[in-house]
VOPAGU-2260 file (C-alpha; in pm, 1 decimal, decimal comma):
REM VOPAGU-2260
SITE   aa  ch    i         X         Y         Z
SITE  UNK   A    0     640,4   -5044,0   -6509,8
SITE  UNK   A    1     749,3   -4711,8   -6414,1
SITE  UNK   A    2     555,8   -4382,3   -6552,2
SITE  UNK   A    3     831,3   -4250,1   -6794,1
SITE  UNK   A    4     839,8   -4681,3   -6905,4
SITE  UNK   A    5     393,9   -4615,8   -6920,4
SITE  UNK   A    6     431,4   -4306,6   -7123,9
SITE  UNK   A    7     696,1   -4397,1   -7345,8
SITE  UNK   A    8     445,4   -4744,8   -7412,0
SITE  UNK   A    9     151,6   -4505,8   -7510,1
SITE  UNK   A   10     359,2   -4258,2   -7738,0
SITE  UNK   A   11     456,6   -4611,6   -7920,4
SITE  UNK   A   12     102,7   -4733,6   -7972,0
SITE  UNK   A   13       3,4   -4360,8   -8104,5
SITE  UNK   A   14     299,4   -4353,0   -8336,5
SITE  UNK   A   15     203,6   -4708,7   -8433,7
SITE  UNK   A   16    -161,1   -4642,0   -8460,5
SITE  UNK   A   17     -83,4   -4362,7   -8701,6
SITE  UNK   A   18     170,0   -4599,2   -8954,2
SITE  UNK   A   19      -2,8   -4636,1   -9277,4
SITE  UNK   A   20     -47,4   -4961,1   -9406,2
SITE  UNK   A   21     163,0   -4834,1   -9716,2
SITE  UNK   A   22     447,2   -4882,2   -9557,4
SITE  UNK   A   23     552,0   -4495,0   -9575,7
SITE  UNK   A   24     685,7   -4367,5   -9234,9
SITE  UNK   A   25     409,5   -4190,2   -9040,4
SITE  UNK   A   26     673,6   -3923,7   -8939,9
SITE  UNK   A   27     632,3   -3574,8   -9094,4
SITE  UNK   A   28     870,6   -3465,1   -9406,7
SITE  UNK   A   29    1118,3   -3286,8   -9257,6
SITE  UNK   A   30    1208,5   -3557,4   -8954,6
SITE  UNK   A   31    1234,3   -3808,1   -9254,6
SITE  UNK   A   32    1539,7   -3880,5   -9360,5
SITE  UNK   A   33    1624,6   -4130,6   -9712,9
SITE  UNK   A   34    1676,4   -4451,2   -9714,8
SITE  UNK   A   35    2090,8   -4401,1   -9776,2
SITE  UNK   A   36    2089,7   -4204,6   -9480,4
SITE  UNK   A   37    1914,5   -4494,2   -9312,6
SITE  UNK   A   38    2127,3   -4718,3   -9395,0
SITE  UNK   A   39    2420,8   -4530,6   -9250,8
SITE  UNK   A   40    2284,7   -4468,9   -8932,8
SITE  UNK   A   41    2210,2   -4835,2   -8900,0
SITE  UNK   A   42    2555,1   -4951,4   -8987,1
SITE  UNK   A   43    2707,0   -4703,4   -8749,2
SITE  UNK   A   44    2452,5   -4849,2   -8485,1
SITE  UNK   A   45    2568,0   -5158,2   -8551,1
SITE  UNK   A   46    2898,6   -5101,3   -8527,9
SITE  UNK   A   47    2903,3   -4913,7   -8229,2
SITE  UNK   A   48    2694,3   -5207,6   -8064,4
SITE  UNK   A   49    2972,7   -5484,4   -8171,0
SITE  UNK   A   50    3215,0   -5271,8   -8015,5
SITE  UNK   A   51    3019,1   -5279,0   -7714,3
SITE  UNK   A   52    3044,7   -5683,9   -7684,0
């Protein structure tokens, strides 16, 4: 494991540490974005990895 692979690990486990058990994003209101938005970024993802195949 590399450092940048050993930091990128431990920013993870922090962000993960931090998730509620709610289920609400531990992410601060203005980086969140709604669930429609979400859902468009995911398709496009998606999409974009298909194409890649």
């Amino acid at each position: 494991m590399t450092g940048s692979d050993a930091q990128l690990l431990a920013r993870r486990r922090f962000l993960a540490a931090k998730q509620p058990t709610t289920g609400r994003s531990a992410l601060p209101d203005r980086q969140r974005i709604t669930t429609k938005s979400h859902e468009t970024v995911v398709r496009a993802l998606r999409d974009a990895n298909r194409k890649l195949q």
